[in-house]
N, C-alpha and C positions, 0 to 999 in steps of 0.2 A: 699725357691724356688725363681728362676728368678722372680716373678710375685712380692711375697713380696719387695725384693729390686726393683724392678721398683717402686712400692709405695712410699716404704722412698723414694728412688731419688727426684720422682715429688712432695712429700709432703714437704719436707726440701724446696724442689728449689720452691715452692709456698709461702710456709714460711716466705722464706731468702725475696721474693718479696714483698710479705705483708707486714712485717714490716719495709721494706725500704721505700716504698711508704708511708706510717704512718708517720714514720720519716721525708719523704721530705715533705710531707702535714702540719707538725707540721714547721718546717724548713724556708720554702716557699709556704707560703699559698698564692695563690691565686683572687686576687678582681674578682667578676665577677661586683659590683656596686661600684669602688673606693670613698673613701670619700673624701669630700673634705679640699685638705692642709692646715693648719694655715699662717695667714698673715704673720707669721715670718719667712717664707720660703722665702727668697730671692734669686736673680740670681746674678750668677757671675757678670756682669758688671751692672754698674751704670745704666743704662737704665732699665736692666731687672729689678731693682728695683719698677718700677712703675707697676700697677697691672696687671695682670695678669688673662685672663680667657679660657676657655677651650675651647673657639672658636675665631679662629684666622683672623685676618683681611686680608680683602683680595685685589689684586691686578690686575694688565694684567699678564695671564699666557704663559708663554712660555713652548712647546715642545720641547722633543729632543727624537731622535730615532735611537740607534742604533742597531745592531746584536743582543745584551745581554741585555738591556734594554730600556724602554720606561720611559720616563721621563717628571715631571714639574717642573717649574720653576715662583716662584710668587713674580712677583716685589717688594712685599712689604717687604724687610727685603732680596730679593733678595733669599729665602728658597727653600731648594728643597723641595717640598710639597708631590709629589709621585714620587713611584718607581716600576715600572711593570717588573717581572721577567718574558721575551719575554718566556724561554726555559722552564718552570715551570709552569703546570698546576693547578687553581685553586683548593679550597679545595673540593666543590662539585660541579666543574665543569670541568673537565680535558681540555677541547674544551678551555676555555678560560683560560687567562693567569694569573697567582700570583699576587696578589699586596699587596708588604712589606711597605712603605710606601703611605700613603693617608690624607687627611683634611676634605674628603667630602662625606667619608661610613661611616661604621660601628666604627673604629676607628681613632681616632688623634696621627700619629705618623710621625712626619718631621726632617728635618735635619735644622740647623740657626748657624749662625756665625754671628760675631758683631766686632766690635769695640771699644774697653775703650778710650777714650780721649774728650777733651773738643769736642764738635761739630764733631764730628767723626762719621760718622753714623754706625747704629745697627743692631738687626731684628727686626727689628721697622720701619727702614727708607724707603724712596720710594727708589728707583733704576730707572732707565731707560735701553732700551737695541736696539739695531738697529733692531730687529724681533722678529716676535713672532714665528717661527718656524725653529727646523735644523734637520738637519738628515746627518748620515754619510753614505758618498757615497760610491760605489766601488769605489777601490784602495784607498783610505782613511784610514790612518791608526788611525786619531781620528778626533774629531770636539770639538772648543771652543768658549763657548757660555760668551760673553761680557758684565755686567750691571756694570753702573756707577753710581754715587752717589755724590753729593755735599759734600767738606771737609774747615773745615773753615782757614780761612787767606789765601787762592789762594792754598790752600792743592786739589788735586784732586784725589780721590775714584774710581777703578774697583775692583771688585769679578769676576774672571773668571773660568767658569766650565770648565774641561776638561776630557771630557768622551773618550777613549779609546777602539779599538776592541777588542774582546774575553778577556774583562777584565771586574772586578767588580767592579774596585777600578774606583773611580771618582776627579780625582785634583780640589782641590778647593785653588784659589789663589788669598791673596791680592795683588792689585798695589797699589803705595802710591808715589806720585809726588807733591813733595812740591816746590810749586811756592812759598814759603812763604819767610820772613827773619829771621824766627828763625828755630833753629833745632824742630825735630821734634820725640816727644816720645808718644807713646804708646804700648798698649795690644792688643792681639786677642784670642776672645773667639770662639768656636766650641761646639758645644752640641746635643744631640739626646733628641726631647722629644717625650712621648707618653703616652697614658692611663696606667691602671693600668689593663685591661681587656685581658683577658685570651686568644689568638687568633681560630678563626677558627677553629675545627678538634682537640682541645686540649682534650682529654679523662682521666679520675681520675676515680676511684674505685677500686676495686680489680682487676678486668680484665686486667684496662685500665693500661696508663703509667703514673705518675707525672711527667714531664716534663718542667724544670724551663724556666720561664717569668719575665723577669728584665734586670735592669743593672751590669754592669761587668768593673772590671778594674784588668788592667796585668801591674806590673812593675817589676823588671829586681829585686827588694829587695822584693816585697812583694809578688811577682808569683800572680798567679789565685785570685780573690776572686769577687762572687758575691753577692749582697745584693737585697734582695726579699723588695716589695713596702713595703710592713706592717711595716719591718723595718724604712724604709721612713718617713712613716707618722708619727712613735713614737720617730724620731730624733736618733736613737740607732745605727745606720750605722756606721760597724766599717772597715775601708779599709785605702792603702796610698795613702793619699792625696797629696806627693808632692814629684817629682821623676826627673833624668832626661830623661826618655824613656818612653815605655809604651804603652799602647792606652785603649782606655774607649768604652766600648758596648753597647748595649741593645742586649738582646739574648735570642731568643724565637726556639720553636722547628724544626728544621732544617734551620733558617736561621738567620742572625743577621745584622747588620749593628754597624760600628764601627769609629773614626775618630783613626788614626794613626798617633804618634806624634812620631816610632822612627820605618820607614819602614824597611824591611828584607835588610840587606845589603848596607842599605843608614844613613848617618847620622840623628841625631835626631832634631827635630824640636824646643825641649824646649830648653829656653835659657842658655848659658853656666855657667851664675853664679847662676841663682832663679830658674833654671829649670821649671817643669811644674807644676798649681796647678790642679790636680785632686777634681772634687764636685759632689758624686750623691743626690739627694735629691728630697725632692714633691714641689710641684708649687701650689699654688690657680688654680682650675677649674678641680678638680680629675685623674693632670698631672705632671707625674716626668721626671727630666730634670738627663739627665748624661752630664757630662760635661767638660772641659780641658781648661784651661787659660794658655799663653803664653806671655810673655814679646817680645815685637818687636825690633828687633837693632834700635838705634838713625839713623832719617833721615836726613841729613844736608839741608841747604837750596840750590833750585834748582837741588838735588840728588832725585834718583828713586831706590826703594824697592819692591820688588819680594820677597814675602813669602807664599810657597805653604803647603797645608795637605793636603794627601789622607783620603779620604771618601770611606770605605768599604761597598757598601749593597747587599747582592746578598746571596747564598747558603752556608752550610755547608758542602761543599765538600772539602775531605782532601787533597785531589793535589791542589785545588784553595788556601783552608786555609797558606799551609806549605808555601806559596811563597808570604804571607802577610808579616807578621813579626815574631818576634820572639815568639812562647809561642800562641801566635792566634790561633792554632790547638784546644788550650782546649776549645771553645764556645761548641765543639761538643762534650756533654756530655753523655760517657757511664758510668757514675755513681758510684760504691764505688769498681766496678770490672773493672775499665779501664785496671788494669797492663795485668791481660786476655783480655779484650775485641777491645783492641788498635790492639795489634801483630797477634789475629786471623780477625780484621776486615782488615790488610795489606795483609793476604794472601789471603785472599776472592777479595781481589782487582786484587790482582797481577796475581789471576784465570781468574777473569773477563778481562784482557788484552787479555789472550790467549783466551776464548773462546766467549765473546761479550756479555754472557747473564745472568744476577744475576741468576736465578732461576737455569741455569748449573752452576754455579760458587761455589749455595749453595753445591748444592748435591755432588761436586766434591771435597769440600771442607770436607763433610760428611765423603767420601771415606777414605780422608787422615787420620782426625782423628782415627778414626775405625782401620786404619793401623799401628797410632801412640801406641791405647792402644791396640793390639792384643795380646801383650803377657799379660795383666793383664784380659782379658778378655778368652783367654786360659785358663787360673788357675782359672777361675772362674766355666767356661763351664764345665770344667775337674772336678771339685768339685759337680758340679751337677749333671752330670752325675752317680759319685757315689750315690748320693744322690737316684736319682730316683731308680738304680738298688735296694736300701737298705729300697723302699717303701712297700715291702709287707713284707719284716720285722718290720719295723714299726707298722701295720696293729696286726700284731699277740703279737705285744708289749701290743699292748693298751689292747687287747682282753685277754691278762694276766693278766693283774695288774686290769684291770676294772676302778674305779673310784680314784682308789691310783694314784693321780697325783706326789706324791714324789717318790714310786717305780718307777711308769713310765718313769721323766727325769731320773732318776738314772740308770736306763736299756739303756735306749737312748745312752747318755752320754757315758757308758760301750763298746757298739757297735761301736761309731763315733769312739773310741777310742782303739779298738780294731780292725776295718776296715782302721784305717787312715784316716780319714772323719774331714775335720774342716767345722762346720757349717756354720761358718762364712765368709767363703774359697770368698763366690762369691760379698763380699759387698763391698771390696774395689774398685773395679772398678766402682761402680756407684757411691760409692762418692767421684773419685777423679774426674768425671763427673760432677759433681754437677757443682764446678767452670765455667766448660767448657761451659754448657748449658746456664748459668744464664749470663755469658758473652758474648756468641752468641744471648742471647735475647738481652742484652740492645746494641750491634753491629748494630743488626738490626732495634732496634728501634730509635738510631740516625740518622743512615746513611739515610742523604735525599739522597744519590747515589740509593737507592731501591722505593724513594718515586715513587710509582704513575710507579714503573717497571715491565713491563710484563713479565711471564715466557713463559707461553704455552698453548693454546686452551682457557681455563676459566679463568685465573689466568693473572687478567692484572697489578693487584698494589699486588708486593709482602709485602708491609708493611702494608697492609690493611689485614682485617679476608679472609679468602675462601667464595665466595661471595655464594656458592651452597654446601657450609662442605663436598664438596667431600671428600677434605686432614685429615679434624677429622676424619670422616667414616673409612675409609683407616688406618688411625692411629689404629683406635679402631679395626677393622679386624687383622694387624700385633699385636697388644698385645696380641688378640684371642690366635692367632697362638703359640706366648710365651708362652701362659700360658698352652697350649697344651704339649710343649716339653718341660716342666719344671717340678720336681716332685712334685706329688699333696701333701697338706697337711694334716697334719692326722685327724685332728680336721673336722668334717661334715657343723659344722656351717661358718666354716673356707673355706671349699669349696665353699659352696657358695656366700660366699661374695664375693672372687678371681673371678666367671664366672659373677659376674657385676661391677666389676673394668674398666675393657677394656671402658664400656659402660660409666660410673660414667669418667674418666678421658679424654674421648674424649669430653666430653660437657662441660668440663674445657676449652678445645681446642678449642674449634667453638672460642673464642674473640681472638683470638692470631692472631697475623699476618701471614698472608702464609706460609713468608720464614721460619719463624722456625717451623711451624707448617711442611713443607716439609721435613727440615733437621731431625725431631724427626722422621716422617713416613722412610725416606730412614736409617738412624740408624737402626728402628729396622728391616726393610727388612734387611739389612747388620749382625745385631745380631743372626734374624733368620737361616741365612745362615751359620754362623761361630759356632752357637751352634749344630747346624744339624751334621757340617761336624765333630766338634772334639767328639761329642755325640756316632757318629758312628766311628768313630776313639779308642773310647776308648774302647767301644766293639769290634773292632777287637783284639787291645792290648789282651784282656782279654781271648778274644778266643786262639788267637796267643799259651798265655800262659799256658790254659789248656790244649791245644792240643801238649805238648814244653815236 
């Protein structure tokens, strides 16, 4: 019966989830209390060699404030210390605003660039800047915020930020003016560091999602690869470390920040013969550093040097991601079922153009499916249907044979087979479902486009539960229904386990996020529908032909 494959369906697709989650939990575990790194963890450059601890010194701060971000800036090492996503509502607080980067909440997670060369300054060193405040104005198309820095032999030092409208990427640019008499060589370093601690709204168990927290490195030979802390601390961290493209992460769930060493469509930043060195690793003070080294062109003396990197921090959003760089699309991880979850999370998009609103976008999106399988769903209906007409033979089956379970199927079997009945007739369709479902859960569960998205009346964060299980309730009433128009089974004890199914699989559903919890309830309103109409279709057939 329909009822039973509804079961396998969500029992497999609970399964498939379960031990994925197991797997990622084993994979990438988690710090919620990071330990702290061995001394033999060093920083790319020579300065970062000296110690190191989890709380960072500090300076005069500077503001910046644009359209898409709120930003600081701390003299000392010249760091961007925090980074307020203006358009991104807090975790449990929608009214105020995200903050991906910070030094002085809950976690330590900043942006620092440096210098290798003698006297060269670091994220170490003071900086000076003409203001402590900017903001970009109307008609401003960006604003560039200036700190200098003493360089030795008449060498002179700027780091200049330059933040841009309706953009996330942030330039970060050395100047290097050598007053000096000799050429002038060195490095620049870039790196993301942060705890080890799990952010905000992050949920693991069975219900919840494992959703990975770490570092990330992308190069053009090595593709994707992340490395979870745990790795860190046990030195085990296997990635490519020296490339000439790329860029290096940190990437937590729904948003990441990144330094980009080879932008979409622009040349690459690492040098043309030692290219770049990629380093993730743990730091003393229960903080790891992702990291990128760059060899600088020779500066002759009384020449000037401009070398800029974009600084990604902002959303996982796939129209923002695809116009980073190359490959930058994968932070947004839908997990071992991308090759599904990618192509249906595009056309969910491409809904949402035409009609403005996730929660229409699911259900419409619903539709289509449902249209896509109609014909395995017909043969299923059409299957069942025989099925149920062939239940009160059934009934007079069992009442024959009595307790001879071998006569029994042997009779069964006889009938299916003699009526043209495959019992099996209606399973394909829910398991070639299965994919579809388990890939529209983890679509939904990336996409920060749903974060914190209203649909309708009640239902303001469709990636959040149904805050009032209207949508379970409702779920569990349409499987009612199902199980209503599907033939019962012959077994008593078997009955009644089917009329507390609906019940038992809806309080599965209360931890699910809205949106697929909406897309499962409009499914089976749609399945209700298509089984009614070929239900009664087939009885006509039937009629048609006794009557013929």
């Amino acid at each position: 019966m329909d009822t039973k494959r509804l079961i396998l369906f969500i029992a497999v697709s609970f399964g498939i989830l379960f031990f994925w989650q197991k797997w990622m939990e084993k994979r990438y575990p988690q710090l919620s209390t990071p330990p702290a790194a061995t001394a033999s963890a060093t920083a790319a450059a020579p300065a970062a060699a000296q110690p190191e601890t989890g709380k960072l010194a500090n300076g005069t701060r500077i503001t910046v404030k644009t359209d898409l971000l709120t930003a600081e800036i701390d003299t000392n090492g010249a760091d961007l210390r925090k980074v307020v996503l203006n358009k991104y509502g807090a975790v449990n607080d929608p009214a105020k605003p995200f903050v991906l980067l910070e030094d002085d909440g809950v976690h330590t997670y900043v942006a620092q660039t440096g210098l290798i060369g003698d006297g060269l300054p670091t994220h170490k060193s003071v900086f000076t800047a003409a203001q402590t405040s900017y903001a970009l104005a109307d008609g401003q198309d960006k604003v560039d915020v200036r700190l200098e820095a003493a360089g030795p032999d008449g060498v002179k030092v700027a780091k200049i930020y330059t933040f841009k409208r309706d953009s996330y990427l942030v330039g970060v640019t050395y100047e290097l003016v050598n007053g000096g008499s000799k050429p002038l060589s060195a490095q620049a370093y870039y790196r993301l560091l942060r705890d080890g601690k799990a952010p905000e709204g992050t949920s693991t168990g069975m219900f919840g999602t494992h959703t990975f927290t770490g570092p990330a490195v992308y190069t053009d030979a090595g593709k994707f690869q992340k490395v979870d802390f745990a790795k860190l601390d046990k030195g085990e961290a296997d990635y490519q470390k020296s490339a000439k493209d790329g860029w290096v992460a940190m990437v937590q769930h729904y948003f990441t920040s990144a330094w980009i060493t080879s932008p979409k469509d622009q040349p690459s930043i690492c040098a043309a013969d030692t290219g770049c060195s990629y380093e993730l690793k743990a730091v003393p003070g229960g903080l790891y550093s992702a990291g990128v080294v760059t060899a600088l062109p020779q500066v002759a003396p009384g020449a000037k040097l401009d070398k800029t990197v974009e600084l990604f921090v902002g959303p996982q959003e796939t129209r923002v991601l695809d116009r980073v760089a190359p490959g930058f699309d994968l932070v947004k991880d839908y997990g071992i079922f991308t090759i599904f979850a990618k192509p249906l999370f595009w056309v969910l998009d491409q809904i949402h153009k035409v009609v403005g609103n996730w929660g229409w976008a699911i259900i419409l999106l619903t539709i289509l499916i449902k249209a896509l399988f109609y014909p395995l769903a017909a043969t299923s209906y059409r299957s069942m249907a025989k099925m149920r007409k062939l239940a009160p033979r059934l009934e007079q089956l069992k009442e024959r044979h009595g307790d001879d379970k071998m006569k029994f199927q042997q009779a069964v079997m006889e009938m299916y087979k003699t009526e043209k009945v495959n019992p099996l007739g209606g399973c394909l369709p829910m398991l070639v479902q299965i994919p579809v479902f388990i890939a529209l859960y983890w679509a939904l569960i990336a996409a920060v486009e749903l974060r914190q998205a209203p649909w309708a009346l009640w239902i303001h964060d469709l990636s959040a539960k149904d805050p009032y299980f209207v949508l379970p309730i409702l779920m569990a009433v349409t499987m009612f229904i199902q199980q209503q128009l599907s033939p019962p089974p012959p077994d008593p004890m078997q009955a009644k386990m089917m009329k507390i199914m609906p019940l038992v699989f809806s309080v599965f559903f209360l931890f699910f996020p809205a949106g697929l919890v909406l897309y499962y309830v409009v499914n089976n309103v749609l399945s209700i529908a298509q089984q009614w109409y070929i239900t009664r279709k087939v009885e006509n057939e039937e009629k048609v032909a006794r009557n013929s």
